[in-house]
C-alpha positions as CSV (number, residue, x, y, z in Angstrom):
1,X,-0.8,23.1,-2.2
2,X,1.2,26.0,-0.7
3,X,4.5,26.3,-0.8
4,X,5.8,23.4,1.7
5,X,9.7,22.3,3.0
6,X,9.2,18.5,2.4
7,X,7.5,15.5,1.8
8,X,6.7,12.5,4.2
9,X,6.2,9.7,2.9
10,X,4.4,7.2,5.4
11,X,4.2,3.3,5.0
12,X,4.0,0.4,6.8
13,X,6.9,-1.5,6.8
14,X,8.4,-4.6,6.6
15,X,11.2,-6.8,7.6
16,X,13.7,-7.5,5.1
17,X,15.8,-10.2,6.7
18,X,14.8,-12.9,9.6
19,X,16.4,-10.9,12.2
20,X,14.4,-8.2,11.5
21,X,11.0,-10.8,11.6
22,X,10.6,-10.8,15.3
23,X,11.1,-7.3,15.9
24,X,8.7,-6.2,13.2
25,X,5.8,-8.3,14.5
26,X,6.3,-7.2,18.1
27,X,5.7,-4.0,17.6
28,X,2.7,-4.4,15.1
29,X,1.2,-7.1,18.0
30,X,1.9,-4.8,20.6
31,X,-0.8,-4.0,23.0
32,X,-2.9,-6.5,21.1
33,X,-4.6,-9.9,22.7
34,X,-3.7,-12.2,19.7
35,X,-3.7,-15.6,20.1
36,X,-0.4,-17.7,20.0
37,X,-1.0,-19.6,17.3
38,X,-1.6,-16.5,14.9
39,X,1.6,-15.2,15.9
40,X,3.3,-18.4,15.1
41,X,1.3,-18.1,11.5
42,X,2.9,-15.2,11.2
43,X,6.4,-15.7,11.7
44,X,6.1,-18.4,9.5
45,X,4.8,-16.5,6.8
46,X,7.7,-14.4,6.7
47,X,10.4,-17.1,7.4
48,X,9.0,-18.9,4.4
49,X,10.7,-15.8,2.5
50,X,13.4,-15.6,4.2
51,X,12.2,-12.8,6.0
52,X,11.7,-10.2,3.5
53,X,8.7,-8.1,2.7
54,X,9.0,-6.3,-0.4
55,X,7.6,-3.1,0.9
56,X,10.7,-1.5,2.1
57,X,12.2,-1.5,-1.6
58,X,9.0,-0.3,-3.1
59,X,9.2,2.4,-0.6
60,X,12.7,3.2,-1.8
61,X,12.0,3.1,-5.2
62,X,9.0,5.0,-5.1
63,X,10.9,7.9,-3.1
64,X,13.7,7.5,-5.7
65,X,11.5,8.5,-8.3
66,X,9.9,11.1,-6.8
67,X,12.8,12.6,-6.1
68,X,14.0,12.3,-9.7
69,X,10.6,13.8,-11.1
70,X,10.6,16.8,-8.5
71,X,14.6,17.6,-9.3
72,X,13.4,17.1,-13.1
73,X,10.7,20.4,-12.3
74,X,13.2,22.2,-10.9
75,X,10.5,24.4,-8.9
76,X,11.0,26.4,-5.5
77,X,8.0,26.3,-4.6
78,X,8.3,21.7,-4.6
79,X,10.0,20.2,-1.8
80,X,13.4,20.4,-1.3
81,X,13.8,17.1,0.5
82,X,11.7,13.7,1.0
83,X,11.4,11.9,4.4
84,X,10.4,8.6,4.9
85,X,8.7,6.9,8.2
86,X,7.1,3.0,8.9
87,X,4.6,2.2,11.6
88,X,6.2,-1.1,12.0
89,X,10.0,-1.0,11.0
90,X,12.8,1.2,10.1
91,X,13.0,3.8,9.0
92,X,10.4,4.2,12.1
93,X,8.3,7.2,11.9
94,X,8.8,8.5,15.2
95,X,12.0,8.7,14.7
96,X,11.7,10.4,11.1
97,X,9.7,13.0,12.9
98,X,12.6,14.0,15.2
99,X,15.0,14.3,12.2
100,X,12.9,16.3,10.5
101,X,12.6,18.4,13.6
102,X,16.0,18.6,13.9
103,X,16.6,19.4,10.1
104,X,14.2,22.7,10.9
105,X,11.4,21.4,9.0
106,X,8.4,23.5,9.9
107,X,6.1,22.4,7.3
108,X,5.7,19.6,5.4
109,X,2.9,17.4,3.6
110,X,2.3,14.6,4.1
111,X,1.5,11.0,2.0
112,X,0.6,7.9,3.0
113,X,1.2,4.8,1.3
114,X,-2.7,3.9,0.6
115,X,-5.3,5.4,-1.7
116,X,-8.2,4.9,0.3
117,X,-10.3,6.0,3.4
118,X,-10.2,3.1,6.3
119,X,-9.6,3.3,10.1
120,X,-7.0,0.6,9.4
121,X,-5.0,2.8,7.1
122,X,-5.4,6.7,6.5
123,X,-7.0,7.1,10.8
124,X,-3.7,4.8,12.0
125,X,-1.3,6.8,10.0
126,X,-2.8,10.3,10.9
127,X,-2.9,9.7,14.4
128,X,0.8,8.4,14.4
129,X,2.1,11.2,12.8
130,X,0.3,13.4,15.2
131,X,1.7,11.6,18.1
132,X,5.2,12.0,16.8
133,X,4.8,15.5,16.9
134,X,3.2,15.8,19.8
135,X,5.8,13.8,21.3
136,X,8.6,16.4,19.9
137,X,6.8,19.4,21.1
138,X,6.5,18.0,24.9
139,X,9.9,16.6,25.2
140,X,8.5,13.0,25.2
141,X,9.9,9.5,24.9
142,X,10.0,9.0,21.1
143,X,9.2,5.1,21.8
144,X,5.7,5.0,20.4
145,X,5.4,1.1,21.0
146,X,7.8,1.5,24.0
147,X,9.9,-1.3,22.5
148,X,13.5,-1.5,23.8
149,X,16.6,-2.0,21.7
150,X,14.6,-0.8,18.2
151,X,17.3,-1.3,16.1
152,X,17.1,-4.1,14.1
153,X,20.4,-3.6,11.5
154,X,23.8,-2.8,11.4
155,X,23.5,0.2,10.0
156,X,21.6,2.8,10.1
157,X,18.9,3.7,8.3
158,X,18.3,6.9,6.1
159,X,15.0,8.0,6.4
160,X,16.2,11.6,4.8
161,X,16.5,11.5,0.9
162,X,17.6,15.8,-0.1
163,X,16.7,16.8,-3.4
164,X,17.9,20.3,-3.3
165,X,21.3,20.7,-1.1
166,X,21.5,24.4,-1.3
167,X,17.9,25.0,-0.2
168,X,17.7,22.5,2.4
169,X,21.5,23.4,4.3
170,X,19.7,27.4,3.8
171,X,16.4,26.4,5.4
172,X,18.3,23.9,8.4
173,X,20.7,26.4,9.8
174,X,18.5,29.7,9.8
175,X,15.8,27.8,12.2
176,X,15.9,26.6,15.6
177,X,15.6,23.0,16.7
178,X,12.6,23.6,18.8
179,X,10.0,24.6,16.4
180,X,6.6,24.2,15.5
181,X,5.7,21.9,12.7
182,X,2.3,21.3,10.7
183,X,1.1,19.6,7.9
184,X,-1.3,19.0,4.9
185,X,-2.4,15.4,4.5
186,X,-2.3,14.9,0.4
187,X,-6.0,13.6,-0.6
188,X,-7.5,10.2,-1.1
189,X,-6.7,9.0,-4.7
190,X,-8.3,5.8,-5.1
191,X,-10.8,7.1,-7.8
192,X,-8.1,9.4,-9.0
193,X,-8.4,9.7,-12.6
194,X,-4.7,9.1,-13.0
195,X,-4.8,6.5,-10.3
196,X,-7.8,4.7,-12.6
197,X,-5.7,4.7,-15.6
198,X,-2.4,3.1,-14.1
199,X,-5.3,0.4,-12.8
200,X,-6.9,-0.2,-16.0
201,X,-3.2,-0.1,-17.6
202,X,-1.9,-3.0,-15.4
203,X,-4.6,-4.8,-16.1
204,X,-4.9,-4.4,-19.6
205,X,-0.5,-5.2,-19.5
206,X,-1.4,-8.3,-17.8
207,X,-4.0,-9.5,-20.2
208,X,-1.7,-8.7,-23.2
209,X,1.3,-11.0,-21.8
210,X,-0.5,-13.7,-21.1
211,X,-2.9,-13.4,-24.5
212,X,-5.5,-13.3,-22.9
213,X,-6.5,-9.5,-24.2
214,X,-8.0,-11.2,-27.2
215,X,-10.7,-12.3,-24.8
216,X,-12.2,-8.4,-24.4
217,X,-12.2,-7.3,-28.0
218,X,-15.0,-6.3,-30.2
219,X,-14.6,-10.0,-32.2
220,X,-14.5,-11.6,-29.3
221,X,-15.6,-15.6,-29.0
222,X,-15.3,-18.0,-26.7
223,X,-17.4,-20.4,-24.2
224,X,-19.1,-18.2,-21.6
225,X,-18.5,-21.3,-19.4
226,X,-14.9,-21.0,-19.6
227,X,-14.7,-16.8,-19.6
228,X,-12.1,-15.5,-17.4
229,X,-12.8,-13.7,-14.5
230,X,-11.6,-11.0,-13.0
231,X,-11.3,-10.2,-9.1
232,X,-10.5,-7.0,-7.9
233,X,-9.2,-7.7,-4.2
234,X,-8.2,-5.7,-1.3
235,X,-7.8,-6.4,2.5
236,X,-10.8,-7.7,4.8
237,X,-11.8,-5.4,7.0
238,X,-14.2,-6.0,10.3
239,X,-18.1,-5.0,8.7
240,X,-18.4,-1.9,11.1
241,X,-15.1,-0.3,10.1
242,X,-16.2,-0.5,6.2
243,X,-19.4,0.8,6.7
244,X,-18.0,3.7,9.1
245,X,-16.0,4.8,6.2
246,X,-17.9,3.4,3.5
247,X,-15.0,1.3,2.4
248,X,-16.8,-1.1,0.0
249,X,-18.4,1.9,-2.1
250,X,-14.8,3.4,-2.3
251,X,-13.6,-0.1,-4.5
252,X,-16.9,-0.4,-5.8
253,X,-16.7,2.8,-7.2
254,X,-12.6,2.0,-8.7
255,X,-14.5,-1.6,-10.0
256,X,-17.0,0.1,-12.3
257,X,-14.4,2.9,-13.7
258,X,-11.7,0.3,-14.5
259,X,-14.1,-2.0,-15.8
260,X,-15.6,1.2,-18.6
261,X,-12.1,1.7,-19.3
262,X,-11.3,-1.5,-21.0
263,X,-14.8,-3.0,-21.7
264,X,-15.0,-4.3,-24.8
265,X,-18.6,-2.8,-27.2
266,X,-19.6,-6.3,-27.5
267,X,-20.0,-8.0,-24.1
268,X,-19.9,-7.1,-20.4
269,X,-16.9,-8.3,-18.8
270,X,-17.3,-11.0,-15.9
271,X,-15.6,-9.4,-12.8
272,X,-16.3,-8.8,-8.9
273,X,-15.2,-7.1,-5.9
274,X,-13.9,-9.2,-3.5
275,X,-12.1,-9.1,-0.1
276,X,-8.5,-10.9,1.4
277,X,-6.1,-11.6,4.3
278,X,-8.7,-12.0,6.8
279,X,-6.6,-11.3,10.0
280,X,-8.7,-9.8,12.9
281,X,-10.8,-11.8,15.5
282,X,-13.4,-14.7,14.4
283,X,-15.9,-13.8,16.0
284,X,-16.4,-10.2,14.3
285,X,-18.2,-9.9,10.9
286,X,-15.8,-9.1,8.1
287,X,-16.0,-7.7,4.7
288,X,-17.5,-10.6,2.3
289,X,-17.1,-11.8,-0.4
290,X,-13.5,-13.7,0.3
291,X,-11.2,-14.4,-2.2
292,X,-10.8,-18.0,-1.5
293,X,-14.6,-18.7,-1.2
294,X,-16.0,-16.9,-4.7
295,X,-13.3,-18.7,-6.2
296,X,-14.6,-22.0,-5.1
297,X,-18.3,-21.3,-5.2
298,X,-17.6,-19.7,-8.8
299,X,-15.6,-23.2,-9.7
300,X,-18.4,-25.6,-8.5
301,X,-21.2,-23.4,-10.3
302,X,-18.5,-23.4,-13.8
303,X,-16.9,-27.0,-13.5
304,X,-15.2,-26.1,-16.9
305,X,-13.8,-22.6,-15.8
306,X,-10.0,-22.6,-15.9
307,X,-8.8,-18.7,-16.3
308,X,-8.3,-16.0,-13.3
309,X,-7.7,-12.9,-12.8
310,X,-6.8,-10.9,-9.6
311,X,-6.1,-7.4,-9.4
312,X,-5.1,-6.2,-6.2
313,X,-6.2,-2.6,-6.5
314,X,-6.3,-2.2,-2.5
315,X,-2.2,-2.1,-2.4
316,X,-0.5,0.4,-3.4
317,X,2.8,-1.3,-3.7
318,X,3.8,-5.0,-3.3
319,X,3.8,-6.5,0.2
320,X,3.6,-9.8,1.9
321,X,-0.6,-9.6,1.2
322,X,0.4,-9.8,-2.8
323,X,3.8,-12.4,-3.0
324,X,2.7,-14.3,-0.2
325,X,-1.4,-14.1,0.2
326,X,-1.8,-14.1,-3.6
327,X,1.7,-15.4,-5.1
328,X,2.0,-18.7,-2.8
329,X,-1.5,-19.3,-1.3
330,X,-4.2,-18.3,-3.9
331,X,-1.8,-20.0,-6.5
332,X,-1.8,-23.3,-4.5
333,X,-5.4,-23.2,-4.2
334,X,-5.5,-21.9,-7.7
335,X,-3.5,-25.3,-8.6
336,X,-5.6,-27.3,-6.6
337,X,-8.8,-26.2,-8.1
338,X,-7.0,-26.8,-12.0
339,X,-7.3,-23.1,-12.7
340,X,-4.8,-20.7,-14.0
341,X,-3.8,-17.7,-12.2
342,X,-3.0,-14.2,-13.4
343,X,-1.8,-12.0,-11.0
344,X,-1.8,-8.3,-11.4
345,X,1.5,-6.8,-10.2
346,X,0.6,-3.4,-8.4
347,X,0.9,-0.4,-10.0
348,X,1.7,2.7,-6.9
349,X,5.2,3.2,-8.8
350,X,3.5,3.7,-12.6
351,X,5.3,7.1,-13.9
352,X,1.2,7.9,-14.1
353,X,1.1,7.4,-10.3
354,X,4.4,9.1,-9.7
355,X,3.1,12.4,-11.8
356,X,0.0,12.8,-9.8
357,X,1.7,12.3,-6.7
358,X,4.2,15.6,-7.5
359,X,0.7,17.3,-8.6
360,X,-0.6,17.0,-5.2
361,X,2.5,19.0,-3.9
């Protein structure tokens, strides 16, 4: 891409401590007829740890090494500094967007924190960050939820992370505060070859600790009955959304690479696509398979079946859908059912991932 001033980095957020719960879920509700009771599923969700989503560290962390691999290049023509902005919960991205307005920042590309196409992810995030500069141009209030008294901690947040001092105090004071900004959106990476590695890697990681890896070689020989199986997972989305942006094809697509990467010559390897954290209206058709129900169809058609896998290749980094839909429900399920559970951690901070995402730039 051409030369650019910085990098924003857009996620979605998370609380990270019970005061932060109520605040966080207001404004992701807001404006939104959800029934009582799902709200109340909610908070518990999060209460049940402690309030903490582990998003907002895997944000950090990602940034941190970013910033350690761009410094590393030492190249001009890189960003010199890293922003960061949530939908949902500090650092909130409409104020990140007046900082970097205020910090001179006329250009700037931009990342978001999924690898895929979805009017839930990449559509939400664009138009958010379009709003917050519209917002900056026109003088507007900066409350994109209009939610009073946003500040949910002590102290302040730093949504500004400066990887070149001299080049960034250079760039702030020569340009007003009241200028233009514009943007290049970095591009989908799902089926990134690099992306497709870091999957296949995880995977293959996960396999090796638990000793299961024996179970895709060449030599390979077990009971089919009792072959594991692998799920690939990603969030539920309402039927007309996928098919708008052909979300399905997209993981489909990931599926079939990952699965040629590790495939053993001697057998094809039992796997499938399937869809969690159903959270949108019942009476809309959603993305199907679910999780929960191919594991229990798959159990009752293989009574002696005892070994899963889930990779959850539709998040990019850990969040409440992987320690708390997979980690604490899927497992109970998985314990109720007698079947082991291997869970794929997430793979968006991978060196791999890290390298590609400086490429982009």
């Amino acid at each position: 891409m051409e030369n650019k001033e910085a990098l924003l980095i857009v996620s979605y957020g998370g609380p990270e401590e019970i005061k932060d719960v109520e605040p966080f879920l207001n404004r992701l509700l807001f404006g939104k007829k959800v029934p009582e009771i799902r709200r109340q599923t909610a908070l518990q969700k999060y209460y049940n740890r402690h309030g903490h989503s582990p998003i907002q560290q895997e944000c950090r962390d990602l940034i941190h090494a970013l910033s350690s691999l761009i410094q590393k290049k030492n190249d001009s023509t890189l960003p010199f500094v890293i922003y960061w902005g949530n939908l949902y919960a500090p650092p909130l991205l409409n104020e990140t967007i007046q900082q970097m307005s205020h910090d001179g920042i006329s250009s700037f590309v931009l990342f978001l924190t999924s690898s895929f196409d979805s009017p839930q992810s990449c559509q939400r995030y664009l138009q958010a960050v379009q709003k917050g500069i519209e917002e900056i141009q026109t003088g507007c209030s900066l409350d994109l939820n209009h939610i009073e008294n946003d500040s949910t901690t002590d102290q302040p947040i730093d949504n500004r992370f400066i990887i070149n001092k001299t080049a960034f105090y250079s760039n702030r004071f020569k340009k007003p505060n009241d200028i233009s900004m514009s943007f290049v959106k970095t591009p989908f990476f799902l089926n990134h070859p690099s992306y497709l590695r870091a999957s296949a890697d995880a995977l293959l990681e996960t396999l090796a600790k638990n000793s299961l890896d024996h179970c895709f070689t060449e030599d390979a020989a077990f009971d089919q009955e009792n072959e594991p199986l692998i799920l690939f997972s990603t969030h539920s989305l309402p039927i007309q959304d996928a098919i708008a942006a052909h979300y399905q094809e997209q993981f489909e697509e990931h599926c079939q690479h990952v699965i040629q990467m590790i495939d053993s010559p001697n057998q094809s390897l039992n796997w499938k696509l399937v869809f969690q954290s159903r959270s949108g209206s019942p009476f809309e058709s959603w993305t199907e398979p679910s999780l929960e129900n191919e594991i229990r169809q798959y159990k009752k058609s293989h009574p002696n079946w005892n070994r899963l896998i889930v990779s959850p290749i539709g998040f990019f980094l850990e969040n409440m859908e992987t320690v708390y839909d997979l980690d604490v429900e899927l497992a109970q399920l998985c314990q109720e059912l007698e079947i082991t559970l291997y869970r794929v951690p997430t793979f968006g901070r991978k060196s791999r991932v890290v390298q590609m995402i400086v490429d982009f730039l």
